[in-house]
C-alpha positions as CSV (number, residue, x, y, z in Angstrom):
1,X,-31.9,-7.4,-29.5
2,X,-31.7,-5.5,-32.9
3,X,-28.4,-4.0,-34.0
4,X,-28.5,-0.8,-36.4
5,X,-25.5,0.1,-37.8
6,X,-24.5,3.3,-39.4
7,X,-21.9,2.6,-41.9
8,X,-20.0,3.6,-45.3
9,X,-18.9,0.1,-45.7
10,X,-21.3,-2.1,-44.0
11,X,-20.4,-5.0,-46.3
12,X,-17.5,-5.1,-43.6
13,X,-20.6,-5.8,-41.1
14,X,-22.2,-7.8,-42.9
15,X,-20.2,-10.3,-42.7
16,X,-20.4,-10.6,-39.0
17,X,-24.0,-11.1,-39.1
18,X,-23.7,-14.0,-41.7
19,X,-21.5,-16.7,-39.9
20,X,-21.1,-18.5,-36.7
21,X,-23.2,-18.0,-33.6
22,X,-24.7,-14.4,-34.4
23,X,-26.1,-16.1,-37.4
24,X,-27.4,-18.9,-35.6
25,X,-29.1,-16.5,-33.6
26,X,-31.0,-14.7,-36.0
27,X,-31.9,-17.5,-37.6
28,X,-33.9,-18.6,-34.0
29,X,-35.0,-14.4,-34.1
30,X,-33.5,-13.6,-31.1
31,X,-30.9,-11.2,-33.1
32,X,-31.7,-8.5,-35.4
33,X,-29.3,-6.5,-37.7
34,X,-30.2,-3.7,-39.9
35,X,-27.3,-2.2,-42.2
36,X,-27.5,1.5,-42.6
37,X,-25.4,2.7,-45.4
38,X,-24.6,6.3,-45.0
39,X,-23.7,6.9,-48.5
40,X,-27.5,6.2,-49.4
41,X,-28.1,9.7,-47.6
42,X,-25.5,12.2,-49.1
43,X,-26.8,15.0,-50.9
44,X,-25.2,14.7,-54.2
45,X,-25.0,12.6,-57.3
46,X,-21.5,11.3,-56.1
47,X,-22.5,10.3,-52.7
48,X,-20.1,12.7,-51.1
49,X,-20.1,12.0,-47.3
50,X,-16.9,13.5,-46.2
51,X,-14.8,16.9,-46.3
52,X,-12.2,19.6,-44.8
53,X,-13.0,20.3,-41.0
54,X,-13.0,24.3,-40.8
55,X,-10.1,26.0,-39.2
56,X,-7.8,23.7,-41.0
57,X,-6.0,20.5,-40.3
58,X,-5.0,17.0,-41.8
59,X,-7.9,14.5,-43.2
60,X,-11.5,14.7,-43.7
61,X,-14.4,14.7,-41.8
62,X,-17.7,12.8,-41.9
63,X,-20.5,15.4,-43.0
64,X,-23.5,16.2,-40.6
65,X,-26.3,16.5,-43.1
66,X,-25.9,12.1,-44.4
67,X,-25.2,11.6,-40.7
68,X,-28.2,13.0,-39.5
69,X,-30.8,11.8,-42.2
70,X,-28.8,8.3,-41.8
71,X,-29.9,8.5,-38.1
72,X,-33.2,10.1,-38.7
73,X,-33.9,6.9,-40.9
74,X,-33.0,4.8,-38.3
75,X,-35.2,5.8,-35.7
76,X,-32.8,8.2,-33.5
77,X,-34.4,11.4,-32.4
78,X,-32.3,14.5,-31.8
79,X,-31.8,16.1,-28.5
80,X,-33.1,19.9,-28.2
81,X,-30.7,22.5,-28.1
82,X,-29.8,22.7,-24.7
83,X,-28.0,19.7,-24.6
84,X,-24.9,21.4,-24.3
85,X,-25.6,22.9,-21.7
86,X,-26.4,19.6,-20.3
87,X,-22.9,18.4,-21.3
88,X,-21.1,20.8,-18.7
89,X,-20.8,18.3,-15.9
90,X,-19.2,14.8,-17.5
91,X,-21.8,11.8,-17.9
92,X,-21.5,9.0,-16.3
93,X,-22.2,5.7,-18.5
94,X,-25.9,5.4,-19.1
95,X,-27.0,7.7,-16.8
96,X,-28.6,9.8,-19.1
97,X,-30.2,8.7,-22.1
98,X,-33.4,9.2,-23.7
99,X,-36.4,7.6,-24.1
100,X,-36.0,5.8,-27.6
101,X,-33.2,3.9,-29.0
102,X,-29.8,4.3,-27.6
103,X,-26.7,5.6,-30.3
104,X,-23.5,4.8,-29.9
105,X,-20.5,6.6,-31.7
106,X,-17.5,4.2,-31.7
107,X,-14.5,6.9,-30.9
108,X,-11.0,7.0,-29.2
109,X,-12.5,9.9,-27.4
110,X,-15.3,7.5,-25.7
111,X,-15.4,5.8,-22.1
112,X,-13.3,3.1,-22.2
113,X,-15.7,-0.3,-23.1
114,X,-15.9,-3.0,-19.8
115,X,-17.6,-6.0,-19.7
116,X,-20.1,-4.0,-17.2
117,X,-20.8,-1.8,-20.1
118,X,-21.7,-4.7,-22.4
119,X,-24.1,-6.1,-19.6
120,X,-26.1,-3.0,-19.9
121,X,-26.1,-2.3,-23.8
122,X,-27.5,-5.8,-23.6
123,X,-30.4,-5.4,-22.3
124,X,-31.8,-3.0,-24.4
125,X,-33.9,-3.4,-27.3
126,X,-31.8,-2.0,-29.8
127,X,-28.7,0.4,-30.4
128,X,-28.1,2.0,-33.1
129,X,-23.9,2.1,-33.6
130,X,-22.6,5.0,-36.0
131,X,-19.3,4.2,-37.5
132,X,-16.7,6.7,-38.4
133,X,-14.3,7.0,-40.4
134,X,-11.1,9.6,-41.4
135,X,-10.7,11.8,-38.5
136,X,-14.2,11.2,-37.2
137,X,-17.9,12.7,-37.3
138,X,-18.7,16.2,-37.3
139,X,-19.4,17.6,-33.8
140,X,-23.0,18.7,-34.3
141,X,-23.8,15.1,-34.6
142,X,-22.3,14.3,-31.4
143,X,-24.6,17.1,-29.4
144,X,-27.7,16.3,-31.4
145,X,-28.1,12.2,-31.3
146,X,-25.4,10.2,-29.7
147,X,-26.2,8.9,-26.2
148,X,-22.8,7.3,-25.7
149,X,-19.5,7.4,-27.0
150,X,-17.6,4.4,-26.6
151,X,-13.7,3.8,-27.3
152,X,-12.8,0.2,-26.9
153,X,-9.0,0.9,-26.8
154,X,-6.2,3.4,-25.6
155,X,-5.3,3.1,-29.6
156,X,-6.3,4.5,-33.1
157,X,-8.3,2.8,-35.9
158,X,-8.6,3.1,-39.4
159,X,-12.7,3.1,-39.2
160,X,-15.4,2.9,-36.5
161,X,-16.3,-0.5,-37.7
162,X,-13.8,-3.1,-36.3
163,X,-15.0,-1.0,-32.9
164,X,-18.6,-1.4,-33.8
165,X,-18.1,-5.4,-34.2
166,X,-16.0,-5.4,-30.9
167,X,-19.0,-3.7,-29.1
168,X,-21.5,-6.1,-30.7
169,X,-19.6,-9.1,-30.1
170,X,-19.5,-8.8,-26.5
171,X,-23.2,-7.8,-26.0
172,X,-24.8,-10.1,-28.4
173,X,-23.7,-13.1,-26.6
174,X,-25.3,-11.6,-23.3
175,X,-28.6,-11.3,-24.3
176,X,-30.8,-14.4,-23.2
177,X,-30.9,-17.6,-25.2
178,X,-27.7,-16.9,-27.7
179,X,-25.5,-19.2,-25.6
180,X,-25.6,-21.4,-22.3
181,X,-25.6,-19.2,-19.2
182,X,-23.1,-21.4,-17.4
183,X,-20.3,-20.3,-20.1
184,X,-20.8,-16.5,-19.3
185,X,-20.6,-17.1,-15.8
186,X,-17.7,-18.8,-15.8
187,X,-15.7,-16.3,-17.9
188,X,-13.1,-13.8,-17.4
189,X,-13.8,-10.3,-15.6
190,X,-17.3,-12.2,-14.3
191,X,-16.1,-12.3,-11.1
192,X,-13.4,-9.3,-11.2
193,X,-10.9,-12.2,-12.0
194,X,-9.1,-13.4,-15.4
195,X,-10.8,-17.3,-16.4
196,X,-8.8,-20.2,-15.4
197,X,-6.9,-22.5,-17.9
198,X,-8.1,-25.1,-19.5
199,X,-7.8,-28.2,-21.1
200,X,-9.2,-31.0,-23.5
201,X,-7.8,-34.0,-25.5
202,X,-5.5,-35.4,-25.5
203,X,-4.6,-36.4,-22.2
204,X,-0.8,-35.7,-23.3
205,X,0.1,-33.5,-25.8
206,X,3.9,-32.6,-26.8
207,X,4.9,-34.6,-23.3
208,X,2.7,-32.2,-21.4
209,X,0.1,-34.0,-19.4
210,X,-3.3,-32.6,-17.9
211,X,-3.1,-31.5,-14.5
212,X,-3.8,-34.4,-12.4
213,X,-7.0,-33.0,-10.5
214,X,-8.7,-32.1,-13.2
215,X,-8.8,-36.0,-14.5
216,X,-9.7,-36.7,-10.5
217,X,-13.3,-36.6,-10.7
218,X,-13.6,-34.6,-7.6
219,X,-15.4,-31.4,-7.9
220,X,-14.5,-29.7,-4.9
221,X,-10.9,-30.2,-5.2
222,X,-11.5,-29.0,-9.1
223,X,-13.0,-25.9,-7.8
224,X,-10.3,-25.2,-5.5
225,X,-7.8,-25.9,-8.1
226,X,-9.7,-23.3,-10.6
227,X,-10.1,-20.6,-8.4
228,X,-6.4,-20.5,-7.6
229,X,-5.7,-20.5,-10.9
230,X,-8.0,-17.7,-11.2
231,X,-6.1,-15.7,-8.7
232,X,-2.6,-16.5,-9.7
233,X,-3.3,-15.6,-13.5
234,X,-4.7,-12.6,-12.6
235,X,-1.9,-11.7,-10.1
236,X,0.3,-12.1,-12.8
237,X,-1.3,-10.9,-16.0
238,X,-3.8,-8.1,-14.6
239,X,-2.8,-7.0,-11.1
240,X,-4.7,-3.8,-11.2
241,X,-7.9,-6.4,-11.2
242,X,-6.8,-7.1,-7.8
243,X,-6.2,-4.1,-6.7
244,X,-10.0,-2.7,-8.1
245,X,-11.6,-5.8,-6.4
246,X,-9.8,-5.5,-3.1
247,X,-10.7,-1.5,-3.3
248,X,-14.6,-2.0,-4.2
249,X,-14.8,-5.1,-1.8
250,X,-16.1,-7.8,-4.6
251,X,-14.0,-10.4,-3.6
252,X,-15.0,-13.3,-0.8
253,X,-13.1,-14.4,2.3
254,X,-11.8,-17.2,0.3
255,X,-10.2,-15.5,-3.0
256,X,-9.0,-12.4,-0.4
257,X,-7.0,-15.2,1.5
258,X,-5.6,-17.1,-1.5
259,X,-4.8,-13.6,-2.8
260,X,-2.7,-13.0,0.6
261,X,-1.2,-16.2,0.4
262,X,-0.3,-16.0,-3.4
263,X,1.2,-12.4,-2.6
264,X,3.5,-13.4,0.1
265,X,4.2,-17.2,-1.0
C-alpha cells in the first residue's frame, strides 16, 4: 500500500511515517508514503496557495491551480466535464471510482469514516489523501479529481491533516503482513460489537483482582465470559450497535440471546 499525501504542512505527516509500527512497516516495504507539498506548486514567488472565496465570506480558501498540479504530480487524472452531471444522484461509498488511483479529500462535508470503509481503502494500491486547510478546497477540485470525500467526525478541524492520519491509521494496519491477523479480528466493530476488557499484570492492582475465569485456563468458559462482555459494553456504551446488528441480521443465535437476556435482566 502507498500513501500520497497532499499537504501544506506535511512535516506534520511526516512524523507519522517515522515511528512505531508504520515505520516498521516500511522498513519490511510493505508501506509506502510519498509527501506532496502543495506549496511546491503555487504560481508565485511567495508560494501563495490560499485566497478570498468569491461572493464573500470569512477565511480563505485553498486555490485550484497548486491543487490541481499537486494532484497532477501525483498521479490523479481528472474526470471529464460531465461529472456533474454524474453527481445528481448521491454516491454511495466506492461505488464509483475510476480506474487509477483513488483521492480522498478529508472534509466535514464527507461520508462519515467506518471501519467497513477502512477495509476497502485497504485494499487498494494506493490513495492519494488531499489535506485542507482554512475553510476548505476550492470546488472545481472536488468535481475534477476526488473520488471520495471522507469526514471522520460530526466536528470541525483546524486542518485536513489530523483527519488524513486518522484515515491512514486505520487502513494501514489492515493491509496484510503489518500486524497479526488474530488482533484485528478480535477488535471492536469486527463483529458489529465494542472489544471486551482486558487485562495483564499484575494479578492485583490497587486491590482489584483479575476476573477469576480469565486465570482459569479454560477456553470455553473464557470465550463465554468475553463475548458477554462484548454484549454488555456495547449495550451500555453503543446501543445503536445493537440496534444496526439486530436490523441487518449480523448477529448469531448466541449473542441475539445474551442480548435478550442482558436487556430484560
Amino acid at each position: 500500500m502507498k500513501y500520497t499525501v497532499l499537504s501544506l504542512f506535511p512535516e506534520i505527516i511526516n512524523a507519522f511515517f517515522a515511528n512505531s509500527i508504520i515505520a516498521k512497516a516500511m522498513d519490511r516495504g510493505i508501506i509506502e508514503y510519498n509527501p506532496v507539498n502543495i506549496r511546491d506548486f503555487a504560481l508565485d514567488k511567495h508560494k501563495t496557495c490560499d485566497d478570498a472565496p468569491y461572493g464573500g465570506g470569512p477565511g480563505m480558501l485553498m486555490l485550484a491551480e497548486p491543487l490541481a498540479r499537486a494532484l497532477e504530480f501525483a498521479g490523479a487524472n481528472a474526470y471529464s466535464e460531465n461529472f456533474m452531471q454524474r453527481r445528481i444522484e448521491p454516491l454511495v461509498f466506492g461505488s464509483e471510482k475510476k480506474e487509477n488511483i483513488r483521492v480522498i479529500y478529508l472534509s466535514p462535508s464527507g461520508q462519515p469514516f467506518t471501519q467497513e470503509m477502512a477495509k476497502e481503502l485497504a485494499c487498494e494500491k494506493e490513495l492519494i489523501l488531499v489535506c485542507g486547510r482554512y475553510e476548505g478546497i476550492d470546488q472545481r477540485i472536488i468535481d475534477r479529481y476526488i473520488d471520495d470525500e471522507i469526514s471522520i467526525g460530526d466536528y470541525i478541524l483546524s486542518s485536513g491533516e489530523a483527519a488524513a492520519l486518522a484515515v491512514i491509521d486505520a487502513t494501514y494496519r489492515l493491509v496484510d503482513g503489518v500486524i497479526c491477523p488474530e488482533s484485528v479480528i478480535e477488535e471492536s466493530f469486527s463483529d458489529g460489537l465494542l472489544e471486551y476488557p482486558q487485562f495483564t499484570r499484575p494479578e492485583v492492582f490497587d486491590t482489584i483482582k483479575v476476573p477469576e475465569v480469565l486465570l482459569s485456563g479454560h477456553h470455553e468458559k473464557i470465550r463465554l465470559w468475553r463475548l458477554e462482555k462484548k454484549v454488555e459494553k456495547t449495550l451500555l456504551q453503543r446501543p445503536d450497535l445493537i440496534k444496526q446488528g439486530r436490523e441487518l441480521g449480523i448477529f448469531n443465535k448466541e449473542i441475539n440471546n445474551l442480548i435478550d437476556r442482558l436487556t430484560n435482566s
